[in-house]
Backbone bond lengths (Angstrom), bond angles and torsions (degrees), N, CA, C in turn:
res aa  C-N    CA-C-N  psi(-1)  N-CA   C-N-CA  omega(-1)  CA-C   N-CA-C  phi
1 X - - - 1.470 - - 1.524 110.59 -
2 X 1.348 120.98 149.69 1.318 115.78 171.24 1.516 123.07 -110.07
3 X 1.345 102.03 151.90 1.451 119.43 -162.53 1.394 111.14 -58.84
4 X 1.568 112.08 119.48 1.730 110.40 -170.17 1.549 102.72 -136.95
5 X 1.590 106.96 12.83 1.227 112.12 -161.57 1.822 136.16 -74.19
6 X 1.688 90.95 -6.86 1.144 93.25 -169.01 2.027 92.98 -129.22
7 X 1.244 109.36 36.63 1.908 123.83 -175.06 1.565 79.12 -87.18
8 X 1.245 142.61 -42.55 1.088 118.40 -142.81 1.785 97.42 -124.48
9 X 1.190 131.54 140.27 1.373 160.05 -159.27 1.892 81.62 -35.26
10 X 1.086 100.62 144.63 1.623 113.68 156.71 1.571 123.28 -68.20
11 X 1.555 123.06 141.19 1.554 111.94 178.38 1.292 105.51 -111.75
12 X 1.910 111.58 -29.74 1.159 124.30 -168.61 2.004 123.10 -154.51
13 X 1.287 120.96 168.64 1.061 118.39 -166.74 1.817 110.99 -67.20
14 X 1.157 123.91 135.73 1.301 120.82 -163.46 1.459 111.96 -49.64
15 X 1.656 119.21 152.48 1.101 111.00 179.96 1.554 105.60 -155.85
16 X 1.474 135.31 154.48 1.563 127.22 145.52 1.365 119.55 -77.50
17 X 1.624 93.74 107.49 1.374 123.74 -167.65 1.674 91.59 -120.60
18 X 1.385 111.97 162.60 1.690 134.32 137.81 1.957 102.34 -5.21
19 X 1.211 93.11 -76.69 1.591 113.13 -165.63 2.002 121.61 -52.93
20 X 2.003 80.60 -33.85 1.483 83.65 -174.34 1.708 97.86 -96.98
21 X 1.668 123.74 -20.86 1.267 109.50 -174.08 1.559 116.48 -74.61
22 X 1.571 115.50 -13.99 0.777 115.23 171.12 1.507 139.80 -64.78
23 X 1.445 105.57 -7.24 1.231 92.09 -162.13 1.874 86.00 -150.51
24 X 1.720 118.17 24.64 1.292 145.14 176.63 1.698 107.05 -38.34
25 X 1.264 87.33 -72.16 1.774 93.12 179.16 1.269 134.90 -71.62
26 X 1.573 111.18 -4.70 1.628 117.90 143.08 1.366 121.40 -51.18
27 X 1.752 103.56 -64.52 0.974 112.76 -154.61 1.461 132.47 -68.91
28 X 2.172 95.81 -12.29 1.715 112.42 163.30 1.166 96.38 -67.72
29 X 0.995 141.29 -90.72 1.176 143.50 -115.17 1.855 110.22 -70.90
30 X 1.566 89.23 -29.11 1.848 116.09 164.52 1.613 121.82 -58.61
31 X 1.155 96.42 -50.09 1.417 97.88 -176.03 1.885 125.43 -131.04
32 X 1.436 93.28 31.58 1.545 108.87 178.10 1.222 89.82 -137.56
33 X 1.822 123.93 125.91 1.028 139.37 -178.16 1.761 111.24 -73.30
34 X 0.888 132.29 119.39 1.567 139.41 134.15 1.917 81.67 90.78
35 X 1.653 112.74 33.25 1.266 112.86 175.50 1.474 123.64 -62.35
36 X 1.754 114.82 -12.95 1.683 101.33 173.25 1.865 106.67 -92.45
37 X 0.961 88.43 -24.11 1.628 89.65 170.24 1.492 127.81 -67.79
38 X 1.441 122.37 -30.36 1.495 125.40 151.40 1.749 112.97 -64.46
39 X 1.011 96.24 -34.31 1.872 91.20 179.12 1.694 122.04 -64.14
40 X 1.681 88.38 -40.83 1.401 118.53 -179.96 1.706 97.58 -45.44
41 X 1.511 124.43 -52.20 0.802 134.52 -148.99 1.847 112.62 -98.90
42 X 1.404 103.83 -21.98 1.415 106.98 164.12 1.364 98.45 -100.10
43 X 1.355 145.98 0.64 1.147 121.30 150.43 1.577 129.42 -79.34
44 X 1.204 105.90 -28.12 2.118 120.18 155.12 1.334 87.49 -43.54
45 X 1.234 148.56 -106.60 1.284 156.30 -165.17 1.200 118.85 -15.77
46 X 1.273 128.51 -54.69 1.694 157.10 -169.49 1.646 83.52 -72.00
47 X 1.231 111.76 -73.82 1.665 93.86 -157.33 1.449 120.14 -73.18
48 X 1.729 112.13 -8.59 1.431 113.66 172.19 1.684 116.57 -70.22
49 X 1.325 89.53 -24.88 1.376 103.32 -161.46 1.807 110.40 -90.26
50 X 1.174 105.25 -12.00 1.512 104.12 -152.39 1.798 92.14 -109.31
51 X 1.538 129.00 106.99 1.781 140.02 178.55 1.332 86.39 -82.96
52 X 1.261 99.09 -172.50 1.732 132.35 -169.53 1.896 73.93 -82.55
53 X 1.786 102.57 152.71 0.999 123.53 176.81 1.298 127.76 52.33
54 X 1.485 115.01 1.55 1.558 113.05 173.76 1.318 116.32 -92.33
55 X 1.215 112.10 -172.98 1.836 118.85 -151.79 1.358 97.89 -140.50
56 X 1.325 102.59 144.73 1.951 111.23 165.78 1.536 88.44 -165.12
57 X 1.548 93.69 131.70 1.167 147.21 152.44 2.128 123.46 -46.39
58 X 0.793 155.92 104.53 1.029 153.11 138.86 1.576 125.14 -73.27
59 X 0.996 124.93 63.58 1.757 135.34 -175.47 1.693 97.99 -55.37
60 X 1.418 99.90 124.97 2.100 99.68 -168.75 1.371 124.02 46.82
61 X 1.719 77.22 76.76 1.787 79.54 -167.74 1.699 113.90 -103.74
62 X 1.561 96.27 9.03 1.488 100.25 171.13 1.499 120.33 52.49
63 X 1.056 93.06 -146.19 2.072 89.80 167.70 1.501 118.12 -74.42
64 X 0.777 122.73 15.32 1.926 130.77 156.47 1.674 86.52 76.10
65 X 1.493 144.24 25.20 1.274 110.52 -174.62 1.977 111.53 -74.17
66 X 0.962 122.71 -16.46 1.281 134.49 179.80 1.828 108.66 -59.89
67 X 1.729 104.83 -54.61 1.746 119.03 -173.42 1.612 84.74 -64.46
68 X 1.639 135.69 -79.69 1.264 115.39 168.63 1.504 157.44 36.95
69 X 1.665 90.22 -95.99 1.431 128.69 140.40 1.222 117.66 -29.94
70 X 1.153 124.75 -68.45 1.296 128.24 165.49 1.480 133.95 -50.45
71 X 1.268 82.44 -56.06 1.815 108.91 178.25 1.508 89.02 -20.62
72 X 1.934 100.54 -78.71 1.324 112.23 -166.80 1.263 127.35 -54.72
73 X 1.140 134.08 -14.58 1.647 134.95 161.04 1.117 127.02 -86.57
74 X 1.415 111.91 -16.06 1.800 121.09 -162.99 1.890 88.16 -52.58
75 X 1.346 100.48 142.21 1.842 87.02 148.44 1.219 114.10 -120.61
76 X 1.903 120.89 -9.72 1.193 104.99 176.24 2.060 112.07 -86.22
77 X 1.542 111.57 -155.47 1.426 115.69 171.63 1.336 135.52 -92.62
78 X 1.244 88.37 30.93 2.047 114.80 179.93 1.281 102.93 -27.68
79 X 1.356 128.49 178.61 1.768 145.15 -147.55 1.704 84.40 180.00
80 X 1.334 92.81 106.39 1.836 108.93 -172.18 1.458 93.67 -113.78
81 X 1.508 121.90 123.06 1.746 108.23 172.83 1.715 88.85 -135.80
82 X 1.303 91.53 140.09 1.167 112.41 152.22 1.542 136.60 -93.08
83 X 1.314 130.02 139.29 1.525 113.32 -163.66 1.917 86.80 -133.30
84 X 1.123 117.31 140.28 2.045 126.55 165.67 1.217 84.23 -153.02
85 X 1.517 93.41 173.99 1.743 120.06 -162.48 1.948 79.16 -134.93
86 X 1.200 146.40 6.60 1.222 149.33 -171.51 1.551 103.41 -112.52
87 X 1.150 137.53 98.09 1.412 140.28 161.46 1.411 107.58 -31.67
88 X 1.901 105.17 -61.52 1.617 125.69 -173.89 1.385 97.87 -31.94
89 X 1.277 141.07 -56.31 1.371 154.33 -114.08 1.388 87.78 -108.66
90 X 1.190 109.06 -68.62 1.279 125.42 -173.43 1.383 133.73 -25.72
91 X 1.243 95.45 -55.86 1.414 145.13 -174.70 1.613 97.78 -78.34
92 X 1.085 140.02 -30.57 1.158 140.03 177.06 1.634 110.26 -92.82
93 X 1.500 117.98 -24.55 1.099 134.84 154.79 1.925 121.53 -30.89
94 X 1.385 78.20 -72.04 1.812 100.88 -173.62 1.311 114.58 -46.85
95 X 1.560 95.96 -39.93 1.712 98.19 -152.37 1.784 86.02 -90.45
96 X 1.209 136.26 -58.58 1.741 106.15 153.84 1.562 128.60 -0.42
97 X 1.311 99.04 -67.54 1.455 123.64 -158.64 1.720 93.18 -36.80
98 X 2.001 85.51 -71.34 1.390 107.68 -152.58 1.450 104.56 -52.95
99 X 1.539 108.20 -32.74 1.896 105.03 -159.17 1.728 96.80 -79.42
100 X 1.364 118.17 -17.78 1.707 113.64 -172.08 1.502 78.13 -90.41
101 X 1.567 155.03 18.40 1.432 130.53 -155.66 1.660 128.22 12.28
102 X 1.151 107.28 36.28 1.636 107.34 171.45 1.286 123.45 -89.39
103 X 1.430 96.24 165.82 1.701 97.00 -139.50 2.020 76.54 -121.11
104 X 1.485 106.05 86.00 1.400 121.65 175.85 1.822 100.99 -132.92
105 X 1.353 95.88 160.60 1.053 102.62 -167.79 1.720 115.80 -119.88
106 X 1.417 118.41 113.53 1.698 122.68 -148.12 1.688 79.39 -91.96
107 X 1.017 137.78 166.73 1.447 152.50 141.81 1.718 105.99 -148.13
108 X 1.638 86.74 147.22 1.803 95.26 168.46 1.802 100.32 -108.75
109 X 1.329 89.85 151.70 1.281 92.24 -167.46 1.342 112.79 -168.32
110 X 1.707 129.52 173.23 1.436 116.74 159.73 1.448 108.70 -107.44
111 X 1.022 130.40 111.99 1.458 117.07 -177.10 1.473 114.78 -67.83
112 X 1.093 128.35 3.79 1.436 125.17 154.13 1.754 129.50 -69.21
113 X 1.337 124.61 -25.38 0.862 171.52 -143.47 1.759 119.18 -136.86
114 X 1.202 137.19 -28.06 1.118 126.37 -147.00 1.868 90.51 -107.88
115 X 1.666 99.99 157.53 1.681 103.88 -167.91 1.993 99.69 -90.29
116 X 1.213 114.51 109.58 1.201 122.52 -174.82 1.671 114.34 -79.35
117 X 1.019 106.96 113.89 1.605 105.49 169.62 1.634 113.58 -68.02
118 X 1.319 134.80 134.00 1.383 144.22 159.23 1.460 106.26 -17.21
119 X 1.401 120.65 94.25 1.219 125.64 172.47 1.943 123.51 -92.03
120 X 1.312 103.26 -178.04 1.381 112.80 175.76 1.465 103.55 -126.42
121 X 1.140 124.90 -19.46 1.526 118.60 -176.69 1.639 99.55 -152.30
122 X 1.443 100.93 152.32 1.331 102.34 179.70 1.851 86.99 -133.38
123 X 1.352 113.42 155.22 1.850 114.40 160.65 1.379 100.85 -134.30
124 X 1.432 111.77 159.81 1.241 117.89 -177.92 1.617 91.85 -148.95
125 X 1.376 119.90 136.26 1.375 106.45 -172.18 1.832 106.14 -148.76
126 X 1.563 98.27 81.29 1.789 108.54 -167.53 1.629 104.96 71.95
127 X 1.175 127.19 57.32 0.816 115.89 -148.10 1.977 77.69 -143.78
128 X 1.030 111.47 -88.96 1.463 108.80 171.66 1.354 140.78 -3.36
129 X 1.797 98.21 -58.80 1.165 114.00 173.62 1.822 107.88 -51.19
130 X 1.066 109.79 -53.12 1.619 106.45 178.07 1.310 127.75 -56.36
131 X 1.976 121.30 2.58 1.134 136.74 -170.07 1.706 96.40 -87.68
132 X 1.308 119.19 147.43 1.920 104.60 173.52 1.335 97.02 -77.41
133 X 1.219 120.97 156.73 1.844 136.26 174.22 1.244 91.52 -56.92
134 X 1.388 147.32 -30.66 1.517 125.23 -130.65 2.063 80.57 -88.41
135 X 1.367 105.61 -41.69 1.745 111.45 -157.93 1.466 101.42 -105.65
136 X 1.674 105.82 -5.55 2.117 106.26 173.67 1.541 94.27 -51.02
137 X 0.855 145.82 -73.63 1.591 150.63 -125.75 1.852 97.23 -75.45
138 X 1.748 106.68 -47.65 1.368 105.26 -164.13 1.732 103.57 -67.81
139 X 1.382 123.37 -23.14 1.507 121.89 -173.80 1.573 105.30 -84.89
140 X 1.358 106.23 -21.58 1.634 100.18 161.49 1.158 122.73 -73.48
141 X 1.457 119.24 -48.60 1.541 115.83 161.27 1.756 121.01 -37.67
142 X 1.288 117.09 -45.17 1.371 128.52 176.42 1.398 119.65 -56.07
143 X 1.826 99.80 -52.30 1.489 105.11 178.34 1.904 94.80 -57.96
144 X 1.475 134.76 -50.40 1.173 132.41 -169.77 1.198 113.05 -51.46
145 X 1.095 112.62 -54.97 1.718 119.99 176.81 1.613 112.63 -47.68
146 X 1.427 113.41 -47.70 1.409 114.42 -171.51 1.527 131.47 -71.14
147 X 1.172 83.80 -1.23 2.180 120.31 -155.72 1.988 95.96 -91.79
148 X 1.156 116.12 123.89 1.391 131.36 172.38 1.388 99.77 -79.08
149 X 1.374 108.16 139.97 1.479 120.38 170.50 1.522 138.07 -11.32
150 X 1.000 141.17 82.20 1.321 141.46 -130.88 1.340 125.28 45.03
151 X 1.539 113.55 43.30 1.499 109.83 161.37 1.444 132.39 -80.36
152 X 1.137 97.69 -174.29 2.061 90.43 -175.15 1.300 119.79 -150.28
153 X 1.709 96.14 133.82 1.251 106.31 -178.18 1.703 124.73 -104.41
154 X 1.283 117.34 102.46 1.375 105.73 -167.21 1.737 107.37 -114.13
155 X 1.650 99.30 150.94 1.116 91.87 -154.39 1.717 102.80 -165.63
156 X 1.324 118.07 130.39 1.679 124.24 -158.63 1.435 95.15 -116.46
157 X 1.360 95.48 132.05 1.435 106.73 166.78 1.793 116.84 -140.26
158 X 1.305 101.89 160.26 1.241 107.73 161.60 1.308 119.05 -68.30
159 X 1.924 112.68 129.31 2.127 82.09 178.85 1.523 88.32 -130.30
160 X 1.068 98.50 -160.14 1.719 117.23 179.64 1.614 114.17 -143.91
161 X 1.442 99.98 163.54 2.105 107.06 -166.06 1.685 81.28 -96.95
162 X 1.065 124.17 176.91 1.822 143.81 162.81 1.769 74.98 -108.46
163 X 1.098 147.19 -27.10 1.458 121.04 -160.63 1.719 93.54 -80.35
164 X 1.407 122.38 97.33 1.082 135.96 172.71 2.019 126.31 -26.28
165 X 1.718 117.78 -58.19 1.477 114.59 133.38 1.028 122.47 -8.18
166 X 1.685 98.11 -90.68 1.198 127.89 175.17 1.858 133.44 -6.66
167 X 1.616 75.84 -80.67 1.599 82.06 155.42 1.786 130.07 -59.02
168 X 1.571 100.25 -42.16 1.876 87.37 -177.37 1.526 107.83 -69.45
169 X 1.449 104.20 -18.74 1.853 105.11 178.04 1.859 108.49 -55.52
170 X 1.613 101.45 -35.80 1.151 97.68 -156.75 1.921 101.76 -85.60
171 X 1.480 108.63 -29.56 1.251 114.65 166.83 1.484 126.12 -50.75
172 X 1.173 99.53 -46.72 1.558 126.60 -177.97 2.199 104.88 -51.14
173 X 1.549 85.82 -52.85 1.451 110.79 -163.12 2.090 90.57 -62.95
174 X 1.160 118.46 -52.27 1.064 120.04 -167.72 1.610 126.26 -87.82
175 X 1.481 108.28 13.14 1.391 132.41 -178.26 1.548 91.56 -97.09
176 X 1.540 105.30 -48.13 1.346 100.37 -168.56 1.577 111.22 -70.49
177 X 0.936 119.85 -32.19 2.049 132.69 153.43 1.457 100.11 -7.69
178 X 1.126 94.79 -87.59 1.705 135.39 -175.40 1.509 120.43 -28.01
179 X 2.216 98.02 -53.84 1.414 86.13 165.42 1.483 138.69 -101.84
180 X 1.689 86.22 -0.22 1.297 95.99 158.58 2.071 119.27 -57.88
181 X 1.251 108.85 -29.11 1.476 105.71 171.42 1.922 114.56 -90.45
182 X 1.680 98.30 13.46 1.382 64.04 151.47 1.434 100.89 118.11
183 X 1.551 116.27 -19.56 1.521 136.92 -163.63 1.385 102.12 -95.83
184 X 1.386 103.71 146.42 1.680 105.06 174.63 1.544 112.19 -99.19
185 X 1.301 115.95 164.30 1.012 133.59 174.39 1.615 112.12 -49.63
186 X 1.577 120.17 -26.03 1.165 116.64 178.89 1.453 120.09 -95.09
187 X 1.519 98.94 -34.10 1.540 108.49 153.94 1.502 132.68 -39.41
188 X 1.334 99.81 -40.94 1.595 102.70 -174.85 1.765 107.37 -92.75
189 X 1.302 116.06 -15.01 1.090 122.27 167.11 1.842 122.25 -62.80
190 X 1.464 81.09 -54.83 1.778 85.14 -176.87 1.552 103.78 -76.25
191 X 0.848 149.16 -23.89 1.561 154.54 158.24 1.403 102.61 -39.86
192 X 1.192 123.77 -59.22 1.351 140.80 -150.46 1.741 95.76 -67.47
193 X 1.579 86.64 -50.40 1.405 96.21 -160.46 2.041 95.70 -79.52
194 X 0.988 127.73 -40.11 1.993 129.15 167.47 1.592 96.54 -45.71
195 X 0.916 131.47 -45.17 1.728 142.38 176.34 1.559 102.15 -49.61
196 X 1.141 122.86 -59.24 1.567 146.98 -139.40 2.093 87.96 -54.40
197 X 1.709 108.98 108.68 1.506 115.25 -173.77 1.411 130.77 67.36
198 X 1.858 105.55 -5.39 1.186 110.97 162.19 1.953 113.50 -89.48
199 X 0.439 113.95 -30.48 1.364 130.91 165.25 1.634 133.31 -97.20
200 X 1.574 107.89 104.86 1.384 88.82 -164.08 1.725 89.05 -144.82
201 X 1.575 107.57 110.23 1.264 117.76 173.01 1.405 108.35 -71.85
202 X 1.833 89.90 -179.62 1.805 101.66 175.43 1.687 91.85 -130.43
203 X 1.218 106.44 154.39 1.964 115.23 150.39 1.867 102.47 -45.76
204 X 1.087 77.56 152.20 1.632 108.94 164.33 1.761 111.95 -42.69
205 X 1.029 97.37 -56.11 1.650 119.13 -161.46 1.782 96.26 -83.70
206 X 1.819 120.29 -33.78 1.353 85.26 169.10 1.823 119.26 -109.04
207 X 1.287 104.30 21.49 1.558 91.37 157.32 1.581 106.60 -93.52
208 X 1.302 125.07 -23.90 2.000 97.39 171.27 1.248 99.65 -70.36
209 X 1.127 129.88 -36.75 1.428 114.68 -175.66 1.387 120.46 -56.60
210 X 1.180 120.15 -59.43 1.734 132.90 150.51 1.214 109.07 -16.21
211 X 1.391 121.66 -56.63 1.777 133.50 -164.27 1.370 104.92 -84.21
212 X 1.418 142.34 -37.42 1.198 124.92 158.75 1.592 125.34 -86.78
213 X 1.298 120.03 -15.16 1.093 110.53 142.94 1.673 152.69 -34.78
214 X 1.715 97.49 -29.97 1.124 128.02 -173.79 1.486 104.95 -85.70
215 X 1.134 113.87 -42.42 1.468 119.29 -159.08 1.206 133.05 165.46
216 X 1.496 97.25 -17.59 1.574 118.12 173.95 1.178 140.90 -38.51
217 X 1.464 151.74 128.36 1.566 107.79 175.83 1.613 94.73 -98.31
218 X 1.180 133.93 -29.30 1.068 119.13 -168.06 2.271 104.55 -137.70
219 X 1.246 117.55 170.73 1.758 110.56 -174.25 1.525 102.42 -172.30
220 X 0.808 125.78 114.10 1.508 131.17 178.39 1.818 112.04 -144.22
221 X 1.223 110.42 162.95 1.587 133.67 165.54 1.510 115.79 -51.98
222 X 1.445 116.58 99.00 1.692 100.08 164.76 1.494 104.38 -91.08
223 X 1.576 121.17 -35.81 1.157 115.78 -156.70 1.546 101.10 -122.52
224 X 0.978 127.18 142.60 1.746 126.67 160.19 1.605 114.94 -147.99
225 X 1.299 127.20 140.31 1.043 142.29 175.78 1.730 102.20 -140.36
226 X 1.570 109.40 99.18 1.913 104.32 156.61 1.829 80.39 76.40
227 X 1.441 94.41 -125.53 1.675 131.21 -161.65 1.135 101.70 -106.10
228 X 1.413 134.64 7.00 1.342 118.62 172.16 2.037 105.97 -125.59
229 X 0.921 101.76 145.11 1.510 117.78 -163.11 1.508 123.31 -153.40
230 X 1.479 107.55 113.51 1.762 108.11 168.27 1.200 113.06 -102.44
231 X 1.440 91.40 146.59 1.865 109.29 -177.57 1.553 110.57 -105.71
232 X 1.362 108.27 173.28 1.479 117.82 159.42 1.259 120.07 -157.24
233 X 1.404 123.27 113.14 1.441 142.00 -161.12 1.596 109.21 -87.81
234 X 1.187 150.72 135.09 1.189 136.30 163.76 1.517 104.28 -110.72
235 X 1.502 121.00 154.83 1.457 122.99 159.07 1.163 123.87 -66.56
């Protein structure tokens, strides 16, 4: 289905609802720049990374199309879980699941909160940013803690410049994205504004900082486009 969700006046602060899971995988590919090509690229990662019997995590995994992805290439006996706090999502998850018959694992959950088994991979995919700053840092520590010896946590976010310009250049630059796919000027407005404190990125420079802070030994840029950017953290 395609994304029509924000044509009509806002009632409330954005959310994964019914309304928005429905029509989820439009709306990446719509309004996240060069989004199969970052996946592309944490999925290289995922399958290098992932032996017989190891585990990765997908924290907001929405409709699982990413675990999927994988599913279908894995060749070893990986343990794929998915974790959302969104039923909507969820639920749109399964019924994927079941029709590709993959053998992934949907859970609802809070990933702030949830009991992590000793992993090999963790993903996080825009997913963070929606965490508040006050408790972002402690679920990175967690993902660190849960992470086997040089494991990895990769993970895309929206960020922002402190170079004030800068940033509206980069806003500016990525509006124009948007209507190039198709979005109106009012669309991207009322979005912006359903967003407004629900969404709250960092610069580039302070999520590695964040990420080795946590536990990291090392966190850098694989992917960047504008304001949007994937990382990869190692233990």
């Amino acid at each position: 289905m395609n994304d029509k969700v924000f044509t009509k006046p806002i009632k409330k602060q954005f959310e994964f609802d019914q309304e928005v899971a429905a029509v989820f995988d439009d709306m990446l590919l719509r309004s996240v720049p060069f989004y199969k090509e970052s996946q592309k690229i944490t999925e290289f990662f995922a399958l290098k990374k992932l032996q017989e019997g190891g585990i990765m995590y997908d924290l907001g995994c929405s409709t699982a199309t990413l675990l999927l992805s994988i599913h279908r290439k894995l060749s070893s006996q990986a343990k794929l879980i998915g974790i959302d706090n969104s039923e909507a999502m969820l639920e749109q998850a399964r019924k994927k699941s079941e029709a590709y018959g993959a053998d992934i694992e949907i859970v609802y959950g809070d990933i702030l909160s949830y009991d992590y088994l000793s992993a090999d991979l963790f993903v996080s995919n825009y997913t963070l940013q929606f965490v508040r700053p006050l408790v972002r840092e402690e679920l990175v520590k967690k993902i660190a803690k849960s992470l086997n010896k040089e494991g990895l946590f990769i993970f895309s976010e929206k960020v922002i410049s402190h170079h004030p310009k800068l940033n509206k250049d980069l806003i500016e630059c990525y509006y124009d994205f948007k209507k190039e796919q198709g979005y109106s000027e009012y669309e991207i407005m009322q979005k912006r504004e359903a967003l407004e404190n629900v969404l709250v990125p960092y610069s580039e420079e302070e999520n590695i900082t964040m990420a080795k802070s946590c536990g990291f030994s090392h966190c850098e840029v694989i992917f960047r486009w504008a304001n949007f950017a994937t990382f990869i953290a190692i233990k």
